[in-house]
C-alpha positions in Angstrom: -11.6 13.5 -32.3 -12.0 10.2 -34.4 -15.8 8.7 -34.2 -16.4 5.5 -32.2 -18.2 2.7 -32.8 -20.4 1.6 -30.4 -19.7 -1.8 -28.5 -21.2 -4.9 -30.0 -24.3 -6.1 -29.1 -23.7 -8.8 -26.2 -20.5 -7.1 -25.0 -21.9 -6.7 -21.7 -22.7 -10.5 -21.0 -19.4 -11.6 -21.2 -18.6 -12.9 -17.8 -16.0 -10.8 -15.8 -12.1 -12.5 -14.9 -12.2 -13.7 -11.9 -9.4 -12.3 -9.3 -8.0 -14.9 -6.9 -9.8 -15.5 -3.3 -7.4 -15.4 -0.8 -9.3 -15.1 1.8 -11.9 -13.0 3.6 -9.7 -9.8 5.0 -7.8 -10.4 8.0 -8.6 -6.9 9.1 -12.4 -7.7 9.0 -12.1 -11.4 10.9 -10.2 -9.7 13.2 -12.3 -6.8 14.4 -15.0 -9.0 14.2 -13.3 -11.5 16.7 -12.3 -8.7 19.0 -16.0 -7.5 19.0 -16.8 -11.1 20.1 -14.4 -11.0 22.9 -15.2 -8.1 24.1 -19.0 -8.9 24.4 -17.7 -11.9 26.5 -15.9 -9.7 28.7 -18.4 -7.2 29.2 -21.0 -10.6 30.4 -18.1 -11.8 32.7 -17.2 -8.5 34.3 -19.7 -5.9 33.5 -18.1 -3.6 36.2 -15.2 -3.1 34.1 -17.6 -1.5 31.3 -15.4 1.4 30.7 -12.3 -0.4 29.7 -14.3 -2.8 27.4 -15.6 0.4 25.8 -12.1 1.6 25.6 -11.2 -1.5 23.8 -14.0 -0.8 21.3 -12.8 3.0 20.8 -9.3 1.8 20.1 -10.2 -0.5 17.6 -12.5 1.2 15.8 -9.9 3.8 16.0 -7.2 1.7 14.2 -9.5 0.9 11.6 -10.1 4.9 10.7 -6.5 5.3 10.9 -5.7 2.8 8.5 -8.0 4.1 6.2 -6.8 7.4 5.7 -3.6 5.9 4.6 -4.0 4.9 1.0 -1.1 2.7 0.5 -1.4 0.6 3.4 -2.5 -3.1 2.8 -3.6 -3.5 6.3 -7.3 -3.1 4.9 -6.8 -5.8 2.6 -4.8 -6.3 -1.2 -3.5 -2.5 -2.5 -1.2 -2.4 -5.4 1.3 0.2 -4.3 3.7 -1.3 -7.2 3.5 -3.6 -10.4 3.8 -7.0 -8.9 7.5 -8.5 -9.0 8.2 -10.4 -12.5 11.0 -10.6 -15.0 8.6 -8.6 -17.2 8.1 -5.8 -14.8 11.7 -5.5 -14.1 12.1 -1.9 -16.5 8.4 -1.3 -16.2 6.3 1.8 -14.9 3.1 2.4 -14.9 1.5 6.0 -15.0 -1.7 6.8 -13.9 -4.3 9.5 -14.8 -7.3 10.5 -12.4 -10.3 12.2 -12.3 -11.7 12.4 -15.1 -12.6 12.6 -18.4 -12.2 16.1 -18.6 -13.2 17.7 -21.8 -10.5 20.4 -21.9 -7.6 18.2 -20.4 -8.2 14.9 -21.6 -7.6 15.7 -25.1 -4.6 16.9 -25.0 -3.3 14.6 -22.7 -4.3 11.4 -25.3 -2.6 13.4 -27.7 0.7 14.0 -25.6 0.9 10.4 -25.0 -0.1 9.2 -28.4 2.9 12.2 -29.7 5.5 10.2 -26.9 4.1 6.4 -27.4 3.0 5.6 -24.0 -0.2 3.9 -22.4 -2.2 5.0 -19.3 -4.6 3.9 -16.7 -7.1 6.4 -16.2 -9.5 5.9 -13.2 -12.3 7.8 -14.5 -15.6 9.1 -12.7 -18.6 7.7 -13.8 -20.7 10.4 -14.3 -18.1 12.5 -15.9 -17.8 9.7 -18.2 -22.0 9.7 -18.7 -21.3 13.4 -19.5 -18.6 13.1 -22.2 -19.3 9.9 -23.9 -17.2 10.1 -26.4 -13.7 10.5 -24.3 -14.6 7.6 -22.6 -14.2 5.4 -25.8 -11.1 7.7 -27.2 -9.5 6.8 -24.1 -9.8 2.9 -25.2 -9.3 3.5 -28.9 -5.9 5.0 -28.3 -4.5 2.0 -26.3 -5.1 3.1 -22.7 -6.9 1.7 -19.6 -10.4 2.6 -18.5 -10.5 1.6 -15.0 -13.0 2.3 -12.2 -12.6 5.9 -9.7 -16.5 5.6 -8.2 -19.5 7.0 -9.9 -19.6 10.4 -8.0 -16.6 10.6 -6.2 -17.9 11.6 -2.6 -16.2 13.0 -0.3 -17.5 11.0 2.3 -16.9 7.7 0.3 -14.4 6.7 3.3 -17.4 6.4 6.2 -19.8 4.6 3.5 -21.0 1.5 4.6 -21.3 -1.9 2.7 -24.7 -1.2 0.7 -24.2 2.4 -0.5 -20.1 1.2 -1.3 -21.8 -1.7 -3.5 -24.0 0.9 -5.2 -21.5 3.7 -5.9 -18.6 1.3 -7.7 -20.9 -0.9 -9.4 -22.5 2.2 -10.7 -19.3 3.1 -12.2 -18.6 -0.7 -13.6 -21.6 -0.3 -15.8 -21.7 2.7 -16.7 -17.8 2.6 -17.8 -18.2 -0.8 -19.2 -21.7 -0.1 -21.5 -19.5 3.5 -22.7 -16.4 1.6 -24.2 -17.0 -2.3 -23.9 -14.5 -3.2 -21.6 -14.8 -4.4 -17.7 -12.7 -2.3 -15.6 -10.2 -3.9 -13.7 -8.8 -2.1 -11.2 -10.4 0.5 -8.6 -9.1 3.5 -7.0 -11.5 4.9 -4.0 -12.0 8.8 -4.3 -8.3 10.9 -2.9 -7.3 6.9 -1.8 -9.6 7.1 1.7 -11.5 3.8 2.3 -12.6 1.8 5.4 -13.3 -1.6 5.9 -15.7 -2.4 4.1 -14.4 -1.9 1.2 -12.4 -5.4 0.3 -15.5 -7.4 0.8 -17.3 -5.1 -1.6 -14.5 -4.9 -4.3 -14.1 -9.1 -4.2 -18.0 -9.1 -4.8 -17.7 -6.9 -8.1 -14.7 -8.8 -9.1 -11.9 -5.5 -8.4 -8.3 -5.0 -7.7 -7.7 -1.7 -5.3 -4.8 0.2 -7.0 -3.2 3.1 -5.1 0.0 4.4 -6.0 3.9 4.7 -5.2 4.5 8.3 -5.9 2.1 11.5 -6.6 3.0 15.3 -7.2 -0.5 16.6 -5.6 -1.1 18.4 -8.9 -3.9 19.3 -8.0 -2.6 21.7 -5.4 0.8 22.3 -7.0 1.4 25.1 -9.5 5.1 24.7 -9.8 5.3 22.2 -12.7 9.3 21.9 -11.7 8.0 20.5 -7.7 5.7 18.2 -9.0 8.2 16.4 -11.6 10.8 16.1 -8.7 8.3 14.2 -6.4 7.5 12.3 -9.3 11.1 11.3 -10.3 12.8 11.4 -7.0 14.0 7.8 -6.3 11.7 6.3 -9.1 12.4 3.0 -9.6 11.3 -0.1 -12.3 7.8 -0.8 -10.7 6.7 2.4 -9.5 3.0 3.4 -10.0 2.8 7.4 -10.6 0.2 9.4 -10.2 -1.3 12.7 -11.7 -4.9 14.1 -12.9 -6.4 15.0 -16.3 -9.4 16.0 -13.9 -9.5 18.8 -11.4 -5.7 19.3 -12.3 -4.2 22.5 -11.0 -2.9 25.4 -13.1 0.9 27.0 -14.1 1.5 30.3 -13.5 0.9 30.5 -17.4 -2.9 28.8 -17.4 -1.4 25.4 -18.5 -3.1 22.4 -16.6 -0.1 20.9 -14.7 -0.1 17.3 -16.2 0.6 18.8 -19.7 3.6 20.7 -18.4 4.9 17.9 -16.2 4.2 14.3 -18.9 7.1 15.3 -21.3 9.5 15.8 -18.2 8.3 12.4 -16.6 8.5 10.7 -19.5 11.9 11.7 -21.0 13.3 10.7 -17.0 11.7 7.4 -17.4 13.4 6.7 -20.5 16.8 8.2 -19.6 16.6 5.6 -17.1 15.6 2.8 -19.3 12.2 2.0 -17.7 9.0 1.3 -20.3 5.5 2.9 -19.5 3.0 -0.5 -19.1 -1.0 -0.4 -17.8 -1.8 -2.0 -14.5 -3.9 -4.5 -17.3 -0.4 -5.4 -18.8 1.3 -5.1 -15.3 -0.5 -8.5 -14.4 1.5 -11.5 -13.7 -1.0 -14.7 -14.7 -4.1 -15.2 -13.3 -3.2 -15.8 -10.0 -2.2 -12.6 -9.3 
């Protein structure tokens, strides 16, 4: 592995890009208003208690709902695909979660760098504090270091504001002092979020990214399945999704994203599409 340099002194003051406000997330006004109303109710008629606590139950419930889906916008802005634009028209944009991974990670720089295409990878913080140096390779070698949480929880989607504040920002240091660049983008832990989340992500200047496809390769041994679900209706725009970290095994002991990049990638160019980063995916600076 080539030696780094460390970022230049003063990287870190740079002031972040600024994404767009559009406007504080209908989901969160709304639930908020119906609170209201509800409260108003409940003075009016407080005999009817019981079907103003049903109207709290059913909202809360379509909240929880809608964050177990992760490509649902309904919780505010999710890139599911690269935005429309004449230069995303033959574009695609793979994505690499997880890790670093000291085993995987390697390899998989090297399969790209061997092929000529550029990640994302949505790292972990603290697996990034723990191998340093894959953290920069991943940014020497062209690709995207963008932000998965610092811990990954597993109960990341019932966080509230505060502890959701802590864990990403967490990550945006400790990803940004490692290789010198801001992260961009965030992807919450197995895609599960709640509504908090927007709010917090606007604060620490974040785009959520989800995906359009996945193989669940992390499950899937069958290199062959998890190709198909990969390439099965892809289309110019499509935002795949595999893992250098926690990545399941072959049959043979081969981690399943080093079986299943060449056969993605030779697809994608049979079909004339171009590997981009979510970075390069960008429109202007409105988007």
């Amino acid at each position: 592995m080539k030696e780094l340099p460390t970022p230049p002194h003063g990287v870190h003051d740079v002031p972040p890009r600024r994404w767009p406000q559009t406007g504080y997330p209908a989901m969160l006004t709304t639930t908020a208003a119906w609170h209201v109303f509800v409260l108003a109710g409940w003075l009016v008629a407080p005999a009817a208690w019981p079907w103003w606590l049903a109207a709290i139950f059913v909202n809360h419930a379509i909240f929880t709902v809608a964050g177990l889906l992760p490509r649902t916008s309904l919780l505010g802005p999710n890139w599911t695909r690269l935005p429309a634009s004449a230069r995303n028209a033959d574009a695609i944009a793979l994505t690499i979660d997880d890790g670093p991974d000291p085993l995987v990670t390697p390899q998989v720089l090297d399969l790209l760098d061997a092929f000529g295409v550029r990640a994302t990878f949505f790292c972990i913080g603290a697996k990034a504090q723990r191998y340093p140096e894959l953290a920069r390779e991943i940014v020497a070698r062209g690709h995207a270091l963008e932000n998965h949480s610092q811990v990954h929880v597993h109960t990341f989607s019932v966080t509230l504001p505060a502890a959701l504040t802590r864990e990403i920002d967490a990550a945006q240091r400790t990803l940004e002092a490692l290789s010198g660049e801001r992260p961009m983008f965030f992807r919450a832990p197995a895609g599960l979020r709640n509504i908090f989340l927007e709010p917090v992500l606007r604060k620490l200047d974040l785009r959520l990214a989800a995906w359009t496809r996945r193989g669940y390769d992390t499950r899937e041994r069958d290199p062959g399945l998890v190709t198909r679900r990969l390439l099965d209706g892809l289309a110019p725009r499509d935002i795949l999704l595999l893992h250098d970290g926690n990545a399941a095994l072959t049959i043979e002991g081969t981690p399943l994203i080093l079986a299943v990049l060449p056969r993605v990638i030779d697809a994608a160019r049979q079909r004339r599409l171009r590997f981009v980063t979510l970075r390069e995916a960008r429109v202007d600076s409105r988007d």
